[in-house]
C-alpha positions in Angstrom: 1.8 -21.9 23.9 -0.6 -19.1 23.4 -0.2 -16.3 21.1 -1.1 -14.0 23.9 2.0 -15.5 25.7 4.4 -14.1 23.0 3.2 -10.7 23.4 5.5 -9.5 26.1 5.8 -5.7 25.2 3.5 -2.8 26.0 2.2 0.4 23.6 0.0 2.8 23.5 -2.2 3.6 20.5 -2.7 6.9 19.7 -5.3 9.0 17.3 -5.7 12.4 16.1 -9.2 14.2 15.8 -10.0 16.1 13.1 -12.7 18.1 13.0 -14.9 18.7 9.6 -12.6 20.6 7.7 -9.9 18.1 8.3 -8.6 19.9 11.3 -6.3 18.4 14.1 -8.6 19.2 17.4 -6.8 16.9 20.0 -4.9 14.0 20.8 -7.0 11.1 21.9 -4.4 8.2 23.8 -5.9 5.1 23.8 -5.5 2.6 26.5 -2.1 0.7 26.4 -2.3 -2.6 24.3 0.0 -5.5 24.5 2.2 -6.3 21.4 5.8 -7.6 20.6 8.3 -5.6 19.4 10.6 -6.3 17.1 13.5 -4.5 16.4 14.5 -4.2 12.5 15.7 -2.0 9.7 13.1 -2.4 6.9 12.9 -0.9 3.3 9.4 0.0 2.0 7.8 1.8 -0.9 4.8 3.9 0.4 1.5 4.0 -2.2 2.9 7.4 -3.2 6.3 5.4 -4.6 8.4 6.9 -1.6 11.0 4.3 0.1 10.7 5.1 4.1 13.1 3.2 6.5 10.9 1.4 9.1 12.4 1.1 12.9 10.5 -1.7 14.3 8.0 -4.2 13.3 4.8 -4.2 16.2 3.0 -7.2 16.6 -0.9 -6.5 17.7 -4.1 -8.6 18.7 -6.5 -9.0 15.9 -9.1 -6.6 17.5 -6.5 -3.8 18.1 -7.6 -0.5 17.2 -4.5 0.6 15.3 -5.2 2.1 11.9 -3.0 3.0 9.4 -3.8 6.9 10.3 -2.5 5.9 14.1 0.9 6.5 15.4 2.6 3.9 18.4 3.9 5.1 21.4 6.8 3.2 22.9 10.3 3.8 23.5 8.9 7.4 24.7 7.9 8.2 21.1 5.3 8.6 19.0 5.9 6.1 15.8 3.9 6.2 12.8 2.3 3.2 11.0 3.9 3.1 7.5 2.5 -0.3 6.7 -0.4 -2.4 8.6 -1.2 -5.8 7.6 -3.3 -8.2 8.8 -2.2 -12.2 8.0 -4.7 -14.8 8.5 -5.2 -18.4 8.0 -8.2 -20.5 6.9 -10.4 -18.9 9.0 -10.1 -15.6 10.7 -7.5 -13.1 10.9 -4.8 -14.5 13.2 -3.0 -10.4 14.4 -2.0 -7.3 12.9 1.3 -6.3 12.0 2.4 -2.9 12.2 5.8 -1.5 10.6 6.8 2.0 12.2 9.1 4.9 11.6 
């Protein structure tokens, strides 16, 4: 079995534009990706030392262009990435794992 087989959920990523004095400008929606969704209450401590309760935890390809500035749209809403990591093993990095508001 595949890892692409496992992914049997759709999102859509989506990122602001700023302009250069850090202003919003527009919305840009990025094509819709495949992930898995995983439904889940979730403590974590932000690098500020605030405690956010995450929703859902998004499984993602390894060349997904989610960023920890991006927001996921499923569900009809717009979540935002609290924590993105990216596990690996021996080699190469294996997916990217996404925990939303």
């Amino acid at each position: 079995m595949s890892y692409n087989s496992l992914l049997i959920n759709h999102c859509v990523v989506v990122n602001a534009e700023y302009d250069k004095w850090g202003e919003p400008t527009g919305v840009i929606v990025l094509t819709p990706e495949r992930c898995r969704i995983e439904y889940m209450n979730r403590l974590v401590r932000t690098t500020g030392g605030q405690e956010i309760l995450c929703y859902a935890r998004v499984f993602l390809r390894a060349n997904s262009v989610a960023t920890n500035a991006s927001q996921l749209r499923f569900d009809g809403f717009d979540h935002p990435i609290a924590e993105l990591s990216k596990p690996q093993n021996r080699n190469i990095i294996h997916h990217k794992e996404a925990l939303v508001r």
